[in-house]
C-alpha positions in Angstrom: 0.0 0.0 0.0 2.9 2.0 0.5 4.8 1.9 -2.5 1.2 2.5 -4.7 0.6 5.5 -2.5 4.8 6.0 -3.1 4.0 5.3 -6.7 1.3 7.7 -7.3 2.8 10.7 -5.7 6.3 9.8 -8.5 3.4 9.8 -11.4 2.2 12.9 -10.0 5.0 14.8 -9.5 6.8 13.4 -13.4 3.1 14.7 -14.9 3.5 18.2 -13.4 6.5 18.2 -14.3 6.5 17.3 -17.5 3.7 19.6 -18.1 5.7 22.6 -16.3 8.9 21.8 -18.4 7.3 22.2 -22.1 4.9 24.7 -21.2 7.3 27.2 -19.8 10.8 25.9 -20.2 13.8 24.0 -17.9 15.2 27.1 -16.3 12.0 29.0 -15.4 10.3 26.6 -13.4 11.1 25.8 -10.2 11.1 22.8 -7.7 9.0 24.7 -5.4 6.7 25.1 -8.2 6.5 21.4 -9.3 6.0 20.8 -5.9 2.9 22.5 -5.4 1.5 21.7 -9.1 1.7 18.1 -8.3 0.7 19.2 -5.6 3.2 17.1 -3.1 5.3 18.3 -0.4 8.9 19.7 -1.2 10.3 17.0 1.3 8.3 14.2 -0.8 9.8 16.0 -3.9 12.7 16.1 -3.5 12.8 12.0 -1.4 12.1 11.1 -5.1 14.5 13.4 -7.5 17.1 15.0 -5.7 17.3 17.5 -8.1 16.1 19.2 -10.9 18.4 18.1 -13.0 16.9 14.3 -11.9 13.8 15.0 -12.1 14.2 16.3 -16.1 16.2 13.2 -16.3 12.9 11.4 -15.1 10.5 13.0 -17.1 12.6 12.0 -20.3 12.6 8.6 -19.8 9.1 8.6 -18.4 8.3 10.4 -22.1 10.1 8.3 -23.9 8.6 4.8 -22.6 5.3 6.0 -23.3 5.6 7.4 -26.8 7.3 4.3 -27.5 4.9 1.8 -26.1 2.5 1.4 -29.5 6.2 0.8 -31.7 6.5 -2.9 -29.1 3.3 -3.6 -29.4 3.4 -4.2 -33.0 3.2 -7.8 -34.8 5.1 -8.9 -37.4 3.5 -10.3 -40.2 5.4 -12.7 -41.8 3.3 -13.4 -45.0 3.4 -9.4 -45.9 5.5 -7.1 -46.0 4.4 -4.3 -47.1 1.6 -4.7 -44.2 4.2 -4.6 -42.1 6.1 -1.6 -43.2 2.8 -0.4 -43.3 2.5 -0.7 -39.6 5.6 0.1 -38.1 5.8 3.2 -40.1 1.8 4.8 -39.1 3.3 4.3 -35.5 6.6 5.8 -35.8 5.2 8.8 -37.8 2.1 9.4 -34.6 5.1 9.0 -32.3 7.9 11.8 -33.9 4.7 14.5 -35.2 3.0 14.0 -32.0 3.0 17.6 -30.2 4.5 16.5 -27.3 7.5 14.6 -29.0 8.3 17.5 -30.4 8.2 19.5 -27.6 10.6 16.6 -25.6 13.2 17.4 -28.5 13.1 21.0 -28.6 14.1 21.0 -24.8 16.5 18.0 -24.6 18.2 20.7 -27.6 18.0 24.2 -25.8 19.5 22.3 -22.9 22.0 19.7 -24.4 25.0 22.1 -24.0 24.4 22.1 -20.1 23.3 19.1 -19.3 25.1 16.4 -22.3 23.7 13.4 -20.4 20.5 14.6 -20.8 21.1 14.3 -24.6 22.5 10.9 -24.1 19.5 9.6 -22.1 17.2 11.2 -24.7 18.9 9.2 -27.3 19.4 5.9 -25.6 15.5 5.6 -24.2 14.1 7.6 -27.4 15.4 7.3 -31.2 18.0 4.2 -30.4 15.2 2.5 -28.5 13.0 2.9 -31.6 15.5 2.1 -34.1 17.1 -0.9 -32.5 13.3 -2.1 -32.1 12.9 -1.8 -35.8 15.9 -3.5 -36.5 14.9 -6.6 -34.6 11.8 -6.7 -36.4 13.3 -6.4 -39.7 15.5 -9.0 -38.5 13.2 -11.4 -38.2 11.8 -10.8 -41.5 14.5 -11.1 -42.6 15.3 -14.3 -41.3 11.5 -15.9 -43.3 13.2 -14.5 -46.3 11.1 -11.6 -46.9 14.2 -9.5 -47.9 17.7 -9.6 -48.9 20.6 -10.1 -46.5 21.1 -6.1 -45.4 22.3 -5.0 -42.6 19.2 -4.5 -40.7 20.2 -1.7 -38.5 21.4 0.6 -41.6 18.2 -0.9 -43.1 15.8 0.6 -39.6 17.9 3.7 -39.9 17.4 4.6 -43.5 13.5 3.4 -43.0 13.1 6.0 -40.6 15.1 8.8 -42.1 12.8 8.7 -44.9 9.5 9.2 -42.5 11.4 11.9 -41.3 12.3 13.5 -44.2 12.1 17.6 -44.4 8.5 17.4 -42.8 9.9 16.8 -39.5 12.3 19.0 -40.1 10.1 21.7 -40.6 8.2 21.2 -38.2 10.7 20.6 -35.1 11.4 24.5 -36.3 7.6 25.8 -35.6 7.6 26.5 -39.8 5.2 24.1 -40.4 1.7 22.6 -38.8 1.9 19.3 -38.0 0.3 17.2 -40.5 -3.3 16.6 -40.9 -4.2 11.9 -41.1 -4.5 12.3 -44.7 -1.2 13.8 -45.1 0.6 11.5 -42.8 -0.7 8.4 -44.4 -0.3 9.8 -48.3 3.7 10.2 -46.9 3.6 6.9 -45.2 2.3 5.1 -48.4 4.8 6.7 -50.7 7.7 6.3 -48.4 6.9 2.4 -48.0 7.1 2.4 -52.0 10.1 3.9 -52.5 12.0 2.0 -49.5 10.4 -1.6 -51.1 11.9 -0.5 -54.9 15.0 0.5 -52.9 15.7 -3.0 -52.2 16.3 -6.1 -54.7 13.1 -6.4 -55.6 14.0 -10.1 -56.7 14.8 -10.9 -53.2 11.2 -9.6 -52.1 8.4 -12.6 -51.7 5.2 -12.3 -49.9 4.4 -16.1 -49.2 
């Protein structure tokens, strides 16, 4: 009963947080604040992040695991790949033009030069999280002979490059709006073309 009471009051505090951080920035907001958002005490606070610094930490890899959670939940379909390209690629384009992912990345960059681990934890529990997911899964589709014998790392990385593209780009700068459905899927549809022709084609079976 303790550690759920324990538990809740850590989810608590990470959500204010989280929602202080983007809304108004790392430097302006402080652990008195958070304290009273969430609303805790500043003893309770500060028994679960000893710092600020701990408690960004916190909220990063809280972020992450979340946004990340649909990308592991996906199943491979062995008999189609383009299905599963399909998949894989609607989920990682909700995750990166997602308001709040964008958000995450604009303050792990305003505050990389101060705090470099931050950057590091960003990467490790973010993008190499979801990459290195995709590369397993390509892995084993690899292994049914669904594709040719690629590295399947370079293969996740240039997969999600592409769904990147200049649109995220774009829009990580405040230039652009984030995409509307239709014009994520049109972008997913034509990026799953192009990466299948990238590829032997004659190595490509759906069975």
């Amino acid at each position: 009963m303790i550690s759920s009471a324990s538990d809740a009051k850590r989810q608590a505090i990470l959500k204010a947080a989280t929602r202080m951080f983007l809304a108004q920035g790392y430097r302006t907001v402080s652990m008195e604040k958070i304290a009273q958002a969430a609303p805790v005490s500043k003893a309770t606070l500060y028994n679960h992040f000893d710092s600020k610094n701990a408690l960004l930490a916190g909220v990063i890899a809280e972020t992450c695991e979340s946004l990340l959670q649909t990308m592991t939940l996906i199943r491979i379909d062995e008999g189609d790949m383009e299905s599963t390209l399909n998949k894989i690629a609607a989920s990682f384009v909700e995750l990166i033009f997602s308001e709040k992912a964008l958000s995450i990345h604009r303050l792990i960059i305003a505050e990389s030069r101060e705090f470099p681990e931050l950057s590091r934890l960003f990467y490790s529990t973010g993008p190499q999280a979801a990459l290195t997911q995709l590369a397993e899964n390509l892995q084993q589709l690899k292994n049914k002979g669904q594709f040719q014998d690629v590295d399947s790392f370079f293969s996740a990385d240039v997969f999600f490059s592409l769904l990147k593209g200049d649109l995220y780009l774009q829009c990580l700068l405040g230039i652009k709006p984030l995409p509307a459905t239709e014009e994520k899927q049109r972008w997913i549809e034509q990026v799953v073309s192009f990466y299948m022709r990238g590829m032997d084609t004659t190595t490509w079976r759906n069975k």
